[in-house]
N, C-alpha and C positions, 0 to 999 in steps of 0.2 A: 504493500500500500504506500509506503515512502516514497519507495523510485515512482509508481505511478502517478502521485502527486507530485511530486515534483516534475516530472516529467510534462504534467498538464499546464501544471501555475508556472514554471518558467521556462520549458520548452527545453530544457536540458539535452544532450545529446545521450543515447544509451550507453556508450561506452565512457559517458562523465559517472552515471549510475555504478559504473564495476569498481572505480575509483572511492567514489563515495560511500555506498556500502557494500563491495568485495563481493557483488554477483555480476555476472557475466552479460553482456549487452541484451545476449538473446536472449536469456531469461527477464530482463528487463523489460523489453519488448512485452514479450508473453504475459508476464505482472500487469500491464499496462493495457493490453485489450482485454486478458478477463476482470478486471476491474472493473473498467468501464461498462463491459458489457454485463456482470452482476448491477451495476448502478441504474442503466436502460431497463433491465427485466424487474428489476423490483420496485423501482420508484418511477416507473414511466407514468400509470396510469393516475399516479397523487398530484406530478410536477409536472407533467408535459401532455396534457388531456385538454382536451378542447376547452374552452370556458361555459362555465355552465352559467345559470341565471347572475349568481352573485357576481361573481367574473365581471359578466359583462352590465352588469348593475355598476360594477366600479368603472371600467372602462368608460361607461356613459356619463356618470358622474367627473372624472379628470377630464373628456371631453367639452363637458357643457359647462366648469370651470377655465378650460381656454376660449370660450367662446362657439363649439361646434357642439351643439346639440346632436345626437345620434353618429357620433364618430367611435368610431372603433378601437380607432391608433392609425397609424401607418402602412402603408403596402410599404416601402420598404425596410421594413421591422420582419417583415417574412423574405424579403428578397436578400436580405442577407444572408439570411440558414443556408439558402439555394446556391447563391452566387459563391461564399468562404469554400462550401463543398466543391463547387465546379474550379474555381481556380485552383482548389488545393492540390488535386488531384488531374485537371486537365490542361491548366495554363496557365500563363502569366494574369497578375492584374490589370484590366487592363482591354486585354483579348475578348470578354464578354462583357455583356450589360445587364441590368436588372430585369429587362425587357424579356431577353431571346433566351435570360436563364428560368426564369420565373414562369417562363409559358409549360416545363417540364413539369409545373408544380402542383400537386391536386386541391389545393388551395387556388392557384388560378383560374382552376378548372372550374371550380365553385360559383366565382366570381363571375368567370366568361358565363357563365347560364343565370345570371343575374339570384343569384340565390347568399345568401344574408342572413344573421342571424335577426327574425322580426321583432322589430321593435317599433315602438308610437312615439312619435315627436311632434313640434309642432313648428315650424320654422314663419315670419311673417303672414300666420295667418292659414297656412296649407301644414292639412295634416299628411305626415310617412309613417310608412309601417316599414321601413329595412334599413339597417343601418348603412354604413360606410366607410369608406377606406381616405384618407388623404395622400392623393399621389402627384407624381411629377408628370409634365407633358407629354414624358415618352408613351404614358400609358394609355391604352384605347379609352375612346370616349362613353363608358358605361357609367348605367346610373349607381354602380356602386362604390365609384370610385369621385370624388372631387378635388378637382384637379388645380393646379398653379394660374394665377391670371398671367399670360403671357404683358408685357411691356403694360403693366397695369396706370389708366390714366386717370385721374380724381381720387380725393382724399378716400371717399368709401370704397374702390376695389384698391390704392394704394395698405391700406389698413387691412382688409383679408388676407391681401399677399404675405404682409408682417406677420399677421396672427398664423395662418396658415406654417410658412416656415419655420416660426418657434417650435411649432407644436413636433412638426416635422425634426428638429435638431434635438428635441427632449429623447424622440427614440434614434438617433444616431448617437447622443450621448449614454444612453443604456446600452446598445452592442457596444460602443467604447469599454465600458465597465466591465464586459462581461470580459472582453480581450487583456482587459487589464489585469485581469484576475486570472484568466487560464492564457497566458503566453499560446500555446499553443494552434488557436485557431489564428494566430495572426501570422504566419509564415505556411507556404508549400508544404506538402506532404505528399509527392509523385510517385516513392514509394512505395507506399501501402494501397492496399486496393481500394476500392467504391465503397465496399460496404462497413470495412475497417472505419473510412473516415467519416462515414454515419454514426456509426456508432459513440464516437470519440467527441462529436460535437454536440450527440444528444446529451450524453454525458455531462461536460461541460454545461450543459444548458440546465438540467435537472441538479447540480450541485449549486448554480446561479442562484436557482429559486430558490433552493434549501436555503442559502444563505442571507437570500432577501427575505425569507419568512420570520430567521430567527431573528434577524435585526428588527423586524416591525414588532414582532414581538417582545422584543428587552423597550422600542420609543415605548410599548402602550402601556409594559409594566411601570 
Protein backbone atom coordinates (compact mmCIF):
# COMPACT_ATOMS: atom_id res chain seq x y z
CA UNK A 1 0.00 0.00 0.00
CA UNK A 2 3.16 2.55 0.48
CA UNK A 3 4.66 2.00 -2.85
CA UNK A 4 1.05 2.38 -4.28
CA UNK A 5 0.57 5.48 -2.68
CA UNK A 6 3.12 6.94 -3.37
CA UNK A 7 3.39 5.97 -6.54
CA UNK A 8 -0.27 7.63 -7.09
CA UNK A 9 0.23 11.17 -4.91
CA UNK A 10 3.76 11.62 -6.49
CA UNK A 11 4.03 9.70 -9.58
CA UNK A 12 7.21 8.04 -8.35
CA UNK A 13 9.18 5.96 -10.61
CA UNK A 14 8.87 1.98 -9.77
CA UNK A 15 12.37 1.26 -9.54
CA UNK A 16 12.55 4.77 -6.99
CA UNK A 17 9.87 2.08 -4.90
CA UNK A 18 12.91 -0.99 -4.77
CA UNK A 19 15.10 1.97 -3.39
CA UNK A 20 12.79 3.11 -0.85
CA UNK A 21 11.23 0.13 0.56
CA UNK A 22 13.72 -2.83 -0.94
CA UNK A 23 10.95 -4.56 -3.28
CA UNK A 24 11.59 -4.98 -6.68
CA UNK A 25 9.85 -2.54 -9.40
CA UNK A 26 7.67 -5.32 -10.77
CA UNK A 27 6.29 -6.06 -7.61
CA UNK A 28 5.68 -2.57 -7.31
CA UNK A 29 3.87 -2.33 -10.36
CA UNK A 30 1.66 -5.31 -9.39
CA UNK A 31 1.03 -3.52 -5.59
CA UNK A 32 -0.18 -0.66 -7.60
CA UNK A 33 -2.85 -2.15 -9.83
CA UNK A 34 -4.20 -4.53 -7.22
CA UNK A 35 -4.65 -1.80 -5.07
CA UNK A 36 -6.39 0.30 -7.07
CA UNK A 37 -8.32 -2.07 -8.53
CA UNK A 38 -9.43 -3.57 -4.64
CA UNK A 39 -10.27 0.53 -4.34
CA UNK A 40 -12.64 0.42 -7.86
CA UNK A 41 -14.43 -2.99 -6.65
CA UNK A 42 -15.32 -1.94 -3.22
CA UNK A 43 -15.92 1.65 -3.01
CA UNK A 44 -17.08 2.35 -6.65
CA UNK A 45 -20.68 2.03 -6.05
CA UNK A 46 -20.41 4.67 -2.48
CA UNK A 47 -17.93 7.24 -4.60
CA UNK A 48 -18.30 7.09 -8.10
CA UNK A 49 -22.33 6.21 -8.74
CA UNK A 50 -24.22 8.42 -10.40
CA UNK A 51 -25.81 11.35 -8.26
CA UNK A 52 -28.82 10.54 -6.85
CA UNK A 53 -31.74 13.15 -5.76
CA UNK A 54 -29.59 14.63 -2.93
CA UNK A 55 -26.51 14.90 -5.23
CA UNK A 56 -28.16 16.65 -7.52
CA UNK A 57 -30.33 18.74 -4.97
CA UNK A 58 -26.79 20.16 -4.14
CA UNK A 59 -25.46 20.48 -7.47
CA UNK A 60 -28.65 22.65 -8.04
CA UNK A 61 -28.28 24.46 -5.01
CA UNK A 62 -24.05 25.74 -5.87
CA UNK A 63 -25.67 26.29 -9.38
CA UNK A 64 -28.48 28.65 -8.42
CA UNK A 65 -25.90 30.39 -5.90
CA UNK A 66 -23.72 31.23 -9.06
CA UNK A 67 -26.53 32.44 -10.66
CA UNK A 68 -27.71 29.39 -13.07
CA UNK A 69 -30.79 27.91 -11.84
CA UNK A 70 -30.89 24.11 -13.13
CA UNK A 71 -27.19 23.60 -13.94
CA UNK A 72 -25.42 20.68 -13.31
CA UNK A 73 -21.69 21.72 -13.32
CA UNK A 74 -19.62 21.54 -16.38
CA UNK A 75 -19.24 19.37 -19.48
CA UNK A 76 -15.96 19.68 -19.12
CA UNK A 77 -15.72 18.24 -15.57
CA UNK A 78 -16.56 14.97 -17.58
CA UNK A 79 -14.35 15.62 -20.43
CA UNK A 80 -11.53 15.44 -18.56
CA UNK A 81 -11.85 11.79 -17.18
CA UNK A 82 -12.09 11.20 -21.04
CA UNK A 83 -9.52 13.35 -22.57
CA UNK A 84 -6.27 12.51 -19.15
CA UNK A 85 -7.38 8.66 -20.33
CA UNK A 86 -6.94 9.29 -24.07
CA UNK A 87 -3.76 11.23 -23.82
CA UNK A 88 -2.28 9.11 -21.39
CA UNK A 89 -2.37 6.29 -23.19
CA UNK A 90 -2.78 7.43 -26.87
CA UNK A 91 -0.93 10.92 -27.33
CA UNK A 92 0.41 13.94 -26.65
CA UNK A 93 -1.52 16.84 -25.16
CA UNK A 94 -2.53 18.53 -27.33
CA UNK A 95 -3.38 15.98 -30.26
CA UNK A 96 -7.17 15.65 -29.15
CA UNK A 97 -9.81 17.94 -27.99
CA UNK A 98 -12.64 17.62 -25.46
CA UNK A 99 -14.84 17.41 -28.46
CA UNK A 100 -13.73 14.30 -30.63
CA UNK A 101 -12.73 12.76 -27.01
CA UNK A 102 -15.90 13.15 -25.24
CA UNK A 103 -18.03 11.81 -28.24
CA UNK A 104 -16.42 8.12 -27.02
CA UNK A 105 -18.35 8.87 -23.96
CA UNK A 106 -21.67 7.21 -22.68
CA UNK A 107 -22.36 10.27 -20.86
CA UNK A 108 -22.22 12.18 -24.33
CA UNK A 109 -24.32 9.68 -25.46
CA UNK A 110 -26.91 10.63 -22.86
CA UNK A 111 -26.65 14.10 -23.64
CA UNK A 112 -26.78 13.72 -27.63
CA UNK A 113 -30.45 12.17 -27.09
CA UNK A 114 -31.34 15.06 -25.17
CA UNK A 115 -31.84 13.18 -21.89
CA UNK A 116 -31.05 15.00 -18.33
CA UNK A 117 -31.40 14.36 -15.11
CA UNK A 118 -35.51 16.19 -14.62
CA UNK A 119 -35.74 18.74 -13.00
CA UNK A 120 -38.29 22.16 -12.41
CA UNK A 121 -36.97 25.43 -12.76
CA UNK A 122 -38.19 28.42 -13.42
CA UNK A 123 -35.99 30.97 -15.56
CA UNK A 124 -37.67 34.68 -16.59
CA UNK A 125 -40.96 33.41 -16.23
CA UNK A 126 -40.67 29.89 -18.58
CA UNK A 127 -40.91 26.87 -16.63
CA UNK A 128 -37.81 23.48 -17.43
CA UNK A 129 -38.04 20.36 -16.41
CA UNK A 130 -34.02 19.14 -17.48
CA UNK A 131 -31.21 20.38 -16.21
CA UNK A 132 -27.93 21.31 -17.87
CA UNK A 133 -24.43 21.26 -18.61
CA UNK A 134 -22.31 24.61 -19.02
CA UNK A 135 -20.12 24.32 -22.05
CA UNK A 136 -17.63 25.94 -24.57
CA UNK A 137 -18.56 26.69 -28.31
CA UNK A 138 -16.99 23.73 -29.47
CA UNK A 139 -19.96 21.87 -28.39
CA UNK A 140 -23.09 21.17 -30.59
CA UNK A 141 -25.89 23.27 -30.08
CA UNK A 142 -28.24 21.00 -27.78
CA UNK A 143 -30.62 22.10 -25.25
CA UNK A 144 -28.75 20.43 -22.69
CA UNK A 145 -25.96 22.13 -22.89
CA UNK A 146 -25.50 26.39 -22.42
CA UNK A 147 -23.13 27.55 -24.12
CA UNK A 148 -20.25 30.73 -24.17
CA UNK A 149 -21.64 34.11 -25.80
CA UNK A 150 -19.22 34.35 -28.46
CA UNK A 151 -17.67 38.31 -28.72
CA UNK A 152 -20.56 39.14 -26.18
CA UNK A 153 -21.99 42.94 -26.69
CA UNK A 154 -23.91 44.85 -23.66
CA UNK A 155 -23.41 44.97 -20.18
CA UNK A 156 -26.27 41.96 -19.77
CA UNK A 157 -24.70 39.07 -22.05
CA UNK A 158 -21.13 40.83 -21.03
CA UNK A 159 -22.19 39.70 -17.35
CA UNK A 160 -23.28 35.88 -18.28
CA UNK A 161 -20.10 35.53 -20.00
CA UNK A 162 -18.38 36.49 -16.54
CA UNK A 163 -20.62 34.46 -14.53
CA UNK A 164 -20.70 31.63 -16.92
CA UNK A 165 -16.66 31.40 -16.98
CA UNK A 166 -16.35 31.59 -13.12
CA UNK A 167 -18.49 28.99 -12.79
CA UNK A 168 -16.64 27.10 -15.52
CA UNK A 169 -12.87 27.69 -13.71
CA UNK A 170 -14.59 26.41 -10.05
CA UNK A 171 -14.57 22.97 -11.88
CA UNK A 172 -11.20 23.35 -13.72
CA UNK A 173 -9.84 24.25 -10.33
CA UNK A 174 -11.27 20.93 -8.62
CA UNK A 175 -9.56 18.48 -11.45
CA UNK A 176 -6.53 20.85 -10.56
CA UNK A 177 -6.84 19.50 -6.95
CA UNK A 178 -7.48 16.20 -7.66
CA UNK A 179 -3.86 16.34 -9.85
CA UNK A 180 -2.48 17.83 -7.18
CA UNK A 181 -3.12 15.24 -4.91
CA UNK A 182 -2.44 12.15 -7.11
CA UNK A 183 0.78 13.34 -9.23
CA UNK A 184 -0.02 10.60 -11.34
CA UNK A 185 -2.98 11.53 -13.69
CA UNK A 186 -0.92 14.53 -14.70
CA UNK A 187 1.93 12.85 -16.96
CA UNK A 188 1.63 9.88 -19.87
CA UNK A 189 1.24 6.59 -19.05
CA UNK A 190 1.90 4.80 -22.86
CA UNK A 191 2.98 1.89 -21.12
CA UNK A 192 0.28 0.34 -19.59
CA UNK A 193 -2.79 -0.74 -21.27
CA UNK A 194 -6.41 0.98 -21.62
CA UNK A 195 -7.85 -0.63 -19.15
CA UNK A 196 -4.81 -0.53 -16.45
CA UNK A 197 -5.38 3.27 -16.99
CA UNK A 198 -9.02 3.18 -16.07
CA UNK A 199 -8.71 1.69 -13.52
CA UNK A 200 -5.96 3.99 -11.88
CA UNK A 201 -7.92 7.06 -12.57
CA UNK A 202 -11.02 5.71 -11.08
CA UNK A 203 -9.15 5.14 -8.33
CA UNK A 204 -7.79 8.22 -7.96
CA UNK A 205 -11.06 9.64 -8.31
CA UNK A 206 -12.90 7.56 -5.51
CA UNK A 207 -9.80 8.34 -2.97
CA UNK A 208 -10.61 12.27 -4.06
CA UNK A 209 -14.09 11.95 -2.76
CA UNK A 210 -13.04 9.94 0.26
CA UNK A 211 -11.08 12.69 1.17
CA UNK A 212 -13.48 15.49 0.21
CA UNK A 213 -16.14 13.64 2.46
CA UNK A 214 -13.85 13.56 5.53
CA UNK A 215 -12.91 17.05 5.38
CA UNK A 216 -16.70 18.36 5.17
CA UNK A 217 -17.09 16.26 7.67
CA UNK A 218 -14.33 17.55 10.50
CA UNK A 219 -15.81 21.87 8.63
CA UNK A 220 -19.52 20.44 10.01
CA UNK A 221 -18.17 18.95 13.35
Amino acid sequence: MTASLRMLAYRVAADFIDEYLRIRDSTAMKSLYYFVKAVVEIYFDQYLRSPNNNDIAKLLAVGKSCGFPGMLGSIDSIASYDLWIWHAFFGLHGSHNDINVLEKSTVFTELAQGRAPPINYTISGNEYTMGYYLADGIYPPWATFVKTIPCPQGNKKKHFTMAQEACKKDVERAFGVLQARFAIVRGSARSWNLESIKVVMKACIILHNMIIEDERDDNEA
